[in-house]
N, C-alpha and C positions, 0 to 999 in steps of 0.2 A: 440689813433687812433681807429677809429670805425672800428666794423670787419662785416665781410660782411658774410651770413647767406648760399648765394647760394652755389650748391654744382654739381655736374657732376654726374648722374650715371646712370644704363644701367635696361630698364625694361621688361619684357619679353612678347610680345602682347599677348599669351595665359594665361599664369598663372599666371602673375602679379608677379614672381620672381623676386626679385631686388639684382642689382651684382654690387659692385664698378667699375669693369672693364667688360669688351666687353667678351663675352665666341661665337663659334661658336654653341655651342648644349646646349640648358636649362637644369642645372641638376636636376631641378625638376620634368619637364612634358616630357622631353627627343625630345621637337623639335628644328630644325635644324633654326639659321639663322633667329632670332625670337627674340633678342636685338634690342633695341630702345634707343637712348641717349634722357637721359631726366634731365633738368636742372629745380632743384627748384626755388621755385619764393620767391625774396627777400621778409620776412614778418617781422614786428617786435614780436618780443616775448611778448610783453608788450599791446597785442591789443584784448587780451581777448581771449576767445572762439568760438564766432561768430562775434566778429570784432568790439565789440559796448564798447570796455573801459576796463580797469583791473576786473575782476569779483572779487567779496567777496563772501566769504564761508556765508552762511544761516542756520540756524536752521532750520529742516527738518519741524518739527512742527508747524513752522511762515509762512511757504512758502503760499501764496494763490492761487486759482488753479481757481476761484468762476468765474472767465471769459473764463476757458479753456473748456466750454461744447462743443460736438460735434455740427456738421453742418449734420441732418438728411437729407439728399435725397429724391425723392420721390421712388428713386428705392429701393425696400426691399431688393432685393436678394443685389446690391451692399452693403446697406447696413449691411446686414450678415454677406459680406465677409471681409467687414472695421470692423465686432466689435463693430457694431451699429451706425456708420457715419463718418464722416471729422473730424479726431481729430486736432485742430490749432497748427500750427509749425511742422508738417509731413511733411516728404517725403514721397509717393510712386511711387512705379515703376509697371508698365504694360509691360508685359512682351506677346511676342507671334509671332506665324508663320509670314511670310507677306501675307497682305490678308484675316487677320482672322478677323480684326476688330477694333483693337485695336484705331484708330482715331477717328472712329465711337463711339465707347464707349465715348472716351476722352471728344468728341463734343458734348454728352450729357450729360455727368456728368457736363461739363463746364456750359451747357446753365441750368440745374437745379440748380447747385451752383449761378448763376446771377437770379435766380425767386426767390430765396431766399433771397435775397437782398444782397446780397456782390459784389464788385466789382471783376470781375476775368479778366484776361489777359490771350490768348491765341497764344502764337508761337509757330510756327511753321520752321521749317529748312529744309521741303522737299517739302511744298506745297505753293502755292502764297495766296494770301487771297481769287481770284477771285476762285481758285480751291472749297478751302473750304467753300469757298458760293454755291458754286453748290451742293456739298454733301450737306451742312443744308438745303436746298430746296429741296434737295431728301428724306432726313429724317425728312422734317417739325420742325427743329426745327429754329425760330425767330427772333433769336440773340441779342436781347433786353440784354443792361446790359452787352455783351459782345464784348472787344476787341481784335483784330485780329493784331498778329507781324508776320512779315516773315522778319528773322533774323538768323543770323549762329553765329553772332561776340559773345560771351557770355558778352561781356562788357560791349556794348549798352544795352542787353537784362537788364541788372543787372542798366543800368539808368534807364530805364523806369519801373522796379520796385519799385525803390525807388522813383521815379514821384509820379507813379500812387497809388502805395502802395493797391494791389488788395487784396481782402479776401484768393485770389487761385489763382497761375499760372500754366499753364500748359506749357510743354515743349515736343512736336514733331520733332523728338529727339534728346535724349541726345547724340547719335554716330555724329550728324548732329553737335553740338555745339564745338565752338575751343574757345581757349583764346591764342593772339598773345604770351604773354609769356610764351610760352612752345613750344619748337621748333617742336615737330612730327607731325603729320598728323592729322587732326579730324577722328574722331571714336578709335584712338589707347588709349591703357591701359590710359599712361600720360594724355590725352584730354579727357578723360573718366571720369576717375578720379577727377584731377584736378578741373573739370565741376561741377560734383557734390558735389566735396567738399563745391565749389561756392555759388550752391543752397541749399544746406543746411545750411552753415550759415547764409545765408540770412533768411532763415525759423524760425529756432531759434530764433534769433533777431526778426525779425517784429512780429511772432507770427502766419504767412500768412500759409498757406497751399500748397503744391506744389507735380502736380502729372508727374512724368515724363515713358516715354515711352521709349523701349529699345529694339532691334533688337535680334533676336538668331540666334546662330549658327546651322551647321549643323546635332548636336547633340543635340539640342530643350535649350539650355543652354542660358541665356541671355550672348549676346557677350559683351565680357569686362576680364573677362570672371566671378568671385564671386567677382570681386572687389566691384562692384555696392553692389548686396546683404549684403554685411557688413556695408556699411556706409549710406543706406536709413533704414527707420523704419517699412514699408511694402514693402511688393514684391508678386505681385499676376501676373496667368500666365493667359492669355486666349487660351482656346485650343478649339481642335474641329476639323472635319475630312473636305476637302473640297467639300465633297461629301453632304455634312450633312448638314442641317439646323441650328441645335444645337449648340452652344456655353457656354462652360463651364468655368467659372469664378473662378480659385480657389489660396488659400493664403498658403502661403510656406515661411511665415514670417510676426507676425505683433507683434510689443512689445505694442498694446494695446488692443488688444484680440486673439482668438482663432485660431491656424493656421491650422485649417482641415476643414476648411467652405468651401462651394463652393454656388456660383449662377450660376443659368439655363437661356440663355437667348435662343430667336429664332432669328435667322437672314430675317429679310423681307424688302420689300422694304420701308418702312417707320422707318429702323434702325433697332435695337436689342429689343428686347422684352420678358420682363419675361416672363418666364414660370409657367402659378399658378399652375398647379399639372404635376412636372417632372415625378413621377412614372406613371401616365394614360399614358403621351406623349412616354415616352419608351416603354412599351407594348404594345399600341394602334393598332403595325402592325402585333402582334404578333398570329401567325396561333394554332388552337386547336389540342390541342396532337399533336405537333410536335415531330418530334425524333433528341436527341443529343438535349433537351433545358430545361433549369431548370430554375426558378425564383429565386435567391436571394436578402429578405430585406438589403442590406448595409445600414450603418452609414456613413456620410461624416458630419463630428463634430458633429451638433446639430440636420442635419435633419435625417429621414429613406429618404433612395429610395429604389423601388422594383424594380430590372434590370433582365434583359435579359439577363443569357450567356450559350453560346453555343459552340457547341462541333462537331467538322466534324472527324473521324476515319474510314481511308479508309488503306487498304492494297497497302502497298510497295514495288518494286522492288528492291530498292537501299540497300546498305548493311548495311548504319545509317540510321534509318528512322528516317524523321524528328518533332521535335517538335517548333510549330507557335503559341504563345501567344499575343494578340489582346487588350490590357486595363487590363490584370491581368501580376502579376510576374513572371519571365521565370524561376526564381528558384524556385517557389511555385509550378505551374505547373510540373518541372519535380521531386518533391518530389512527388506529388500527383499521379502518375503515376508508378512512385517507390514502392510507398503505395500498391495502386489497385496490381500490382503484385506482392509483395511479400507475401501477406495476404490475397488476394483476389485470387490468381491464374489467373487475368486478362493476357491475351497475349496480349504485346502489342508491342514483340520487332520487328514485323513485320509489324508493324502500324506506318502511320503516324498518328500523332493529334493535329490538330487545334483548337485551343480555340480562341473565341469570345466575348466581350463583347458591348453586339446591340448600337448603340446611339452612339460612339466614348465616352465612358465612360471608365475610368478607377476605379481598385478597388486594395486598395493595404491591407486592413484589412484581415485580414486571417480565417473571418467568412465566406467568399466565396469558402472558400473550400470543404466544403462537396457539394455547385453545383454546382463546377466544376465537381468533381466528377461523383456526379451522371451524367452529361450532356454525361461524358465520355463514363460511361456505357452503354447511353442509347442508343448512338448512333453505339457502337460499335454490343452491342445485339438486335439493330433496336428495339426496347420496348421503347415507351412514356416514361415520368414520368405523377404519375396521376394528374388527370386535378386539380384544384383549390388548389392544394401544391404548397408552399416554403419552403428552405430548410436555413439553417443557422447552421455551426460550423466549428470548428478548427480542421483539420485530424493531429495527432500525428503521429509519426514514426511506433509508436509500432500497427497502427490502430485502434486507440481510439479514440472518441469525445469529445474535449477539451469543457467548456461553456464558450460563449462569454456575452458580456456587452450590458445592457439598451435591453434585450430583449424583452420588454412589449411596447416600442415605435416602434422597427421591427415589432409586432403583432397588432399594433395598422393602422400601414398604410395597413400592406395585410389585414386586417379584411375590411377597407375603399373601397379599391379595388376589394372586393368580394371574395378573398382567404377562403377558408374552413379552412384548414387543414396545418402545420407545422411540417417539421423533425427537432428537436432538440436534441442536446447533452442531456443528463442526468441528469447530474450536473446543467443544468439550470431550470429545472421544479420546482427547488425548492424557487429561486427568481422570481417567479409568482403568483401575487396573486387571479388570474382569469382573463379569457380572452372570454368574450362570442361569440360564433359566430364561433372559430378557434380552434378545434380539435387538443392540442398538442401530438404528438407521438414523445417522448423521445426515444434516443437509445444512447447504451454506448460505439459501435466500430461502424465502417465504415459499415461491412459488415452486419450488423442489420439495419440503415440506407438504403444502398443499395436496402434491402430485401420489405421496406417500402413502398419507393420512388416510383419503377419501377413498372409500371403494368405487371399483368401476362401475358406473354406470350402465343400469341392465339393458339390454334390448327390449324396444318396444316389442309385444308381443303382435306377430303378422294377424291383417283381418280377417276373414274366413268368407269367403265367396260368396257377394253378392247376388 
């Protein structure tokens, strides 16, 4: 008697915890009332991996690969953030606010993927086609080469793939797709899931490319909530303030290159648009001798950016004063201020302090810390930092300057951008092999640094005869 494969069981919409039976409270993620019955889908065992036959095991060495070249873009920065283009048989996932952009992106990657010569297919499950004709006429892009689904059933979607057999599909989105064999709701764990399991085996198989878009939650998390992230092969987020013109393209998962890339794009009315020098663009509004503002070269993978962060310390009434971190780490910051007063004798428990970083950039490397730092001080003893300095290193506990990495491509962009001058740790002067133009000043604690950075302090100007 043939046995049947399906099975009953209960899946958690936030955490994707799975429980043979019904619980009232997830014991994983601890919320309430957040079970979902979910019935597997009868599959035969004997249908391979992605659906196409029994596989046999290969010899690593036999494998051919000599078709699998990427699909380059015209866009670079996209580029960068893929790892140098469309690798064939991918997933990725777009990830981001509503309203950031993320369709917009889609609809040009889609219509460059078609100038390329591949056929791509584009459905959609929020917008009708006529909507998405309006956007490419707002964004000038053509359509030549590209087809347009407005579709939810994932099953139709998955005939006309294998109709049409495109180079690249796009799916607008993935929360938007159901498949009738799974009783819950479209956008839950199970349909989420399930969904992409879908698309993915389909990728593998054909060989085709497939980029899918993905809603967040109210904690910037793509909703699903990591289930997505484990079973695609990129996951790039776009971010960016809505205040801001700027949009930040960055990878937080690629298993075929580097996952600390980012691309700069600008938001305009004819779509998204590189940015060919992000570090001008983030400075550009930037006032001389500011107080409370320091320059730091960052790394974000491969490129330098020189960013703007800033620093507001204003006196408090309240009995915690507060600390507000803006694009950098809220435990970094309050070591950093731990630092300044234990070693520095900075006051600051009657301070609040805000920290900034200009452009809706974030910076999570920990060479930004001596200009926070400094931005600190500067603000709080109203004294500049001097004009045509950046600053780069790693504040230790003890108040030391740790050396950070690829310091000659940091000195390479502030030399580009007119920067004179450099506060560096110690320890890094010595992986320098010269640097024209950029006056390195090594220090080996904070408070040498500090001593550097700050201009002196002007004389009160005398009273004049009472």
């Amino acid at each position: 008697m043939a046995t049947s494969d399906a099975k009953t069981s209960y899946v958690c919409q936030h955490c994707a915890n799975e429980s043979p039976t019904w619980a009232g409270r997830c014991p994983q993620c601890g919320e309430w009332n957040s079970y979902l019955e979910r019935r597997s889908i009868n599959r035969s065992r004997r249908n391979g991996a992605h659906g196409l036959g029994v596989p046999h095991p290969e010899p690593l060495a036999d494998i051919d690969f000599s078709d699998a070249s990427r699909v380059v873009l015209p866009f670079r920065e996209v580029n960068r953030v893929l790892g140098g283009g469309i690798v064939p048989g991918s997933l990725t996932l777009i990830g981001g606010d509503p309203g950031i952009g993320k369709s917009t992106l889609l609809l040009q990657v889609a219509q460059a993927a078609a100038d390329s010569g591949g056929g791509v297919l584009y459905v959609s499950g929020e917008e009708s086609p006529q909507q998405i004709k309006l956007r490419a006429q707002r964004i000038g892009v053509s359509g030549e080469g590209l087809l347009l689904l407005s579709e939810t059933n994932l099953e139709g979607v998955m005939e006309h793939l294998a109709e049409r057999r495109p180079a690249l599909a796009v799916v607008d989105s993935i929360q938007t797709m159901y498949l009738d064999a799974v009783s819950s709701a479209p956008g839950s764990v199970a349909q989420v899931r399930e969904c992409t399991l879908r698309l993915t085996q389909w990728a593998k198989g054909s060989g085709a490319a497939v980029f899918i878009a993905g809603h967040v939650t109210k904690d910037g998390a793509i909703a699903g909530p990591k289930v997505l992230e484990h079973m695609v092969d990129v996951v790039l987020y776009l971010e960016g303030e809505g205040f801001s013109p700027y949009r930040v393209l960055r990878s937080v998962k690629n298993r075929f290159g580097s996952t600390n890339e980012v691309g700069i794009f600008e938001m305009r009315d004819g779509g998204l648009a590189e940015v060919e020098n992000p570090s001008a663009a983030f400075l550009a509004h930037r006032g001389d001798a500011a107080h409370g503002s320091a320059i730091v070269p960052t790394l974000e993978g491969t490129r330098p950016l020189l960013v703007e962060v800033q620093a507001l310390v204003t006196p408090t009434a309240q009995a915690a004063p507060r600390r507000v971190a803006n694009g950098v780490d809220m435990n970094r910051l309050l070591m950093i201020t731990a630092v300044l007063t234990k070693h520095l004798g900075v006051r600051l428990s009657g301070q609040d302090v805000l920290v900034n970083v200009v452009g809706g950039l974030r910076i999570a490397e920990p060479a930004a810390d001596l200009g926070i730092a400094l931005a600190t001080v500067s603000s709080l003893s109203d004294v500049p930092v001097k004009p045509g300095c950046v600053a780069i290193g790693e504040v230790g506990l003890s108040g030391e300057l740790r050396p950070v990495s690829q310091v000659e491509r940091r000195l390479t962009e502030a030399a580009a951008l007119g920067f004179t001058a450099c506060i560096l740790p110690q320890g890094s002067l010595s992986s320098i092999t010269g640097r024209e133009g950029v006056e390195l000043l090594g220090a080996a604690t904070l408070r040498d640094a500090i001593g550097m950075g700050l201009e002196a302090p002007r004389a009160a100007a005398p009273s004049g005869p009472r």
